[in-house]
N, C-alpha and C positions, 0 to 999 in steps of 0.2 A: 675611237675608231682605230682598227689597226692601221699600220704603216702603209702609206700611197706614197707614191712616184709624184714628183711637183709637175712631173712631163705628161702625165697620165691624163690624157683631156677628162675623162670620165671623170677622174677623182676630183679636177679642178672644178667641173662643172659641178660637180655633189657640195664642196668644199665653198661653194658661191649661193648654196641653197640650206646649206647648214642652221645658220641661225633663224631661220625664217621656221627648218622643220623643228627647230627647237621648240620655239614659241608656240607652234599648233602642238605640239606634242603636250607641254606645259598646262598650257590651258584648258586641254582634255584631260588632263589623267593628275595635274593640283601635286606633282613629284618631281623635283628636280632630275631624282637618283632616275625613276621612271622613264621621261621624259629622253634623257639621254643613251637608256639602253635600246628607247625605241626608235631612235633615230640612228643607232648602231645598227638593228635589223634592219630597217630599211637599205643603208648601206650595202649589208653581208645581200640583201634579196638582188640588189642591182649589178652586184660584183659577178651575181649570178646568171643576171639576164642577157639576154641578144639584143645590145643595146639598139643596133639598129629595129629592132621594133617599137621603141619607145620617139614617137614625135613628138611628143611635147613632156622633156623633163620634169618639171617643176606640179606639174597636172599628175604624171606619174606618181614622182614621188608622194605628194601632199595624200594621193591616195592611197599608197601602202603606208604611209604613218597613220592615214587612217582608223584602217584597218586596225593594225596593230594599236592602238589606242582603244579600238572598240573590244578588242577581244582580253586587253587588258582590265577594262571596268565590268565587264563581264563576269569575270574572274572576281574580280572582287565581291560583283554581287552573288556571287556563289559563296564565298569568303569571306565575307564582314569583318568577322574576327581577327584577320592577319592585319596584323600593324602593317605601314609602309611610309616611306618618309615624303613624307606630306606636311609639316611643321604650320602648324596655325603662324600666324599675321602676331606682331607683338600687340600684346591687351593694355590699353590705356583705359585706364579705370576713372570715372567722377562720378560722386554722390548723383543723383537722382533726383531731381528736386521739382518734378514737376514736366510739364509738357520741353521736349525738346528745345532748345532756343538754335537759331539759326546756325551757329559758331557747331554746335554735334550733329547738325544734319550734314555740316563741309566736311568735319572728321569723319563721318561713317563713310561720304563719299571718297574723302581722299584714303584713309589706310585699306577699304574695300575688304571689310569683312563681310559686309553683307552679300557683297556679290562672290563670291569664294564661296562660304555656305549655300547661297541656292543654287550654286554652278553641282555642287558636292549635291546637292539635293536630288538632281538630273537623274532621269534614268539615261541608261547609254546612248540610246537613239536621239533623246531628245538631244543630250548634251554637244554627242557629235555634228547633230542640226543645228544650232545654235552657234556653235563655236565657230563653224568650217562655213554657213552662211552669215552670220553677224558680225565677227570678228575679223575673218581672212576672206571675206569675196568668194567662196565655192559657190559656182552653182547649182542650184539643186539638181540637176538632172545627175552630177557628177555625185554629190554626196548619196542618191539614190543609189545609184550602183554599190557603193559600199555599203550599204543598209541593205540591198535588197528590196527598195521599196520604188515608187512610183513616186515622179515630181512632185504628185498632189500629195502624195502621201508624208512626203518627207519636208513640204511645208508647213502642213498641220502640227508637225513635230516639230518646226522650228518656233511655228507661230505660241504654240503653248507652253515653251521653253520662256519665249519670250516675254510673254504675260507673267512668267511667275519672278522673271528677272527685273521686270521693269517694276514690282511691285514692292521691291526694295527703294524704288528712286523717286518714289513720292516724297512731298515734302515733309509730313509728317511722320519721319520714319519710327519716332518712339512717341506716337500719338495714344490716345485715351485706347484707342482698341488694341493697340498692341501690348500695352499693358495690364487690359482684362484678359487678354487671352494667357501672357507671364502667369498672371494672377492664377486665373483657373487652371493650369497646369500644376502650379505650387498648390495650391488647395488639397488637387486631386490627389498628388503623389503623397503629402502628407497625411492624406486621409485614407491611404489603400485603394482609392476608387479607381480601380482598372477602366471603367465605362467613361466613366469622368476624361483620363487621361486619352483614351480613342478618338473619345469629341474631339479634341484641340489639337489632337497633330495629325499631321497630313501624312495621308497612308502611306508615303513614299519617303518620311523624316528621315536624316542621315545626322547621328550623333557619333562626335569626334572626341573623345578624351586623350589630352596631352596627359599623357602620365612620366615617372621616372623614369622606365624602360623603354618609352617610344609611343606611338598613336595609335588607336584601340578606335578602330569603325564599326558602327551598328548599324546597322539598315532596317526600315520600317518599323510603322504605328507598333506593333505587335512587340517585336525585341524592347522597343525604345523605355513602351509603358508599361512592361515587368521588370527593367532596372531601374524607374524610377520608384516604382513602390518601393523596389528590393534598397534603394539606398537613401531614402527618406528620412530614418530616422537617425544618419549619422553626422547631421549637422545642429550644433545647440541653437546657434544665431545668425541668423543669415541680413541682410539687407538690400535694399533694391539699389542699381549702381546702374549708369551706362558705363558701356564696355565698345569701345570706339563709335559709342553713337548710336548704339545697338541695345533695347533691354536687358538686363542683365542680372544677378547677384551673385552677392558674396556670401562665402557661409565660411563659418569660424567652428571652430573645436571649445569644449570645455575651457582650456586652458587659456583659453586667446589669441591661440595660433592657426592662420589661416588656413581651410581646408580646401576649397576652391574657388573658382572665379566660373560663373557659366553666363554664356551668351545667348542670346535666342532670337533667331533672324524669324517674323511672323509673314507668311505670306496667303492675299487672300481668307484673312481671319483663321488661320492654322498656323502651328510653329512646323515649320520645312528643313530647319534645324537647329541644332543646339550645339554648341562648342563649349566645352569643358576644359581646364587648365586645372589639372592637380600636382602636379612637377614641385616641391618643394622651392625649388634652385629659381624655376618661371614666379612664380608668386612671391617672391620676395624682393624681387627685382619690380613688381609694379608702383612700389609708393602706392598700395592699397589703404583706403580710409581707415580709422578707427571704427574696433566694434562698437554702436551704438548702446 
């Protein structure tokens, strides 16, 4: 933020709402760097306005960080392609051995990979409904306004946000089904099956690859299941792992040297997303198993 006056009531009062617009901004838009540029706008908008029209600060603001949040994921989904600094969760890797035991259903819950990926999975309405009514107390009439849409309307958008979020918190999160669905995706991609691969992911899939130069987003069934044919054949051996409690594998190179680590959050019998780690520097730092 630029330089404010400690006398400047306006700024104090911005400056006392600060970290709260942090957190909404965060949890909308999964970027620290994001996150903070948008709670700088907000700022630069206020700096702008006739304060005295604003009676209820905090109602304002949360609105135009809103805002700006929405127009940001926006943007992205226009954009997929643009990295932005959004750094996945650190990946804690164990073998696979079977139905989940209690001890990886607390890991998926406490490092909250799964809910990161279905948040990422959001389209922007829903996400903004979800986050602004679940998280922070908005109520809908008020997120309406920033959507554009009507109370009913902008509940149905929360309620289906929430369905797909809360489908991460059953107890069975790397149960029999979410592993036929793992399954049938690997199948498909090794075997070229474009149709195959449409089945199992959810038209709205958001795939995240950490690579060397930064974060590489895909948005939807369509992009998802032509890169996974397209890169199928460049692993020799792969293995089943959870990956903070989340299905997962590992695939390996010829040589023995690991190629990457992917996660896959299944929701409602569809994968909603896929988190990829190929970073050299990240993968070596897991204490990943031996290739089998």
């Amino acid at each position: 933020m630029s330089e404010t006056s400690p006398r400047d009531p306006m700024a104090e009062a911005f400056e006392a709402q600060r970290d709260r617009l942090r957190a909404v901004a965060y949890r909308m838009l999964g970027s620290h760097a994001d996150a903070e540029d948008a709670v700088q706008e907000a700022w630069l908008r206020l700096s702008r306005q006739d304060t005295a029209t604003i009676h209820n600060l905090a109602g304002w603001l949360t609105t135009v960080v809103g805002r700006i949040s929405l127009d940001v994921l926006r943007s992205r989904q226009s954009h997929p392609e643009a990295s932005y600094d959004a750094q996945l969760p650190e990946f804690v890797v164990t073998v696979d051995d079977g139905p989940a035991p209690e001890d990886d259903v607390a890991l998926a819950d406490s490092v909250g990979l799964a809910l990161l990926v279905v948040l990422e999975s959001l389209g922007p309405s829903e996400r903004l409904a979800f986050v602004l009514h679940d998280l922070f107390a908005v109520p809908f009439e008020e997120i309406g306004r920033i959507l554009g849409k009507s109370a009913d309307a902008t509940k149905m958008l929360a309620s289906r946000a929430r369905r797909k979020v809360r489908a991460t918190d059953r107890p069975a999160v790397v149960g029999r089904e979410q592993r036929e669905v793992v399954q049938a995706f690997l199948t498909a991609a090794r075997s070229g099956d474009f149709d195959g691969l449409l089945r199992v992911l959810d038209p709205e899939v958001r795939l995240t690859v950490d690579t060397p130069h930064g974060e590489i987003v895909v948005l939807g069934a369509t992009k998802v299941a032509a890169g996974a044919q397209w890169s199928a054949g460049a692993a020799v051996r792969g293995q089943a792992v959870l990956v903070n409690g989340l299905p997962g594998i590992v695939a390996w190179r010829a040589d023995g040297s690991p190629l990457s680590v992917v996660a896959f959050t299944v929701v409602e019998g569809r994968i909603a997303g896929i988190a990829i780690v190929t970073d050299p520097a990240r993968l070596a730092s897991m204490g990943l198993p031996d290739p089998e």
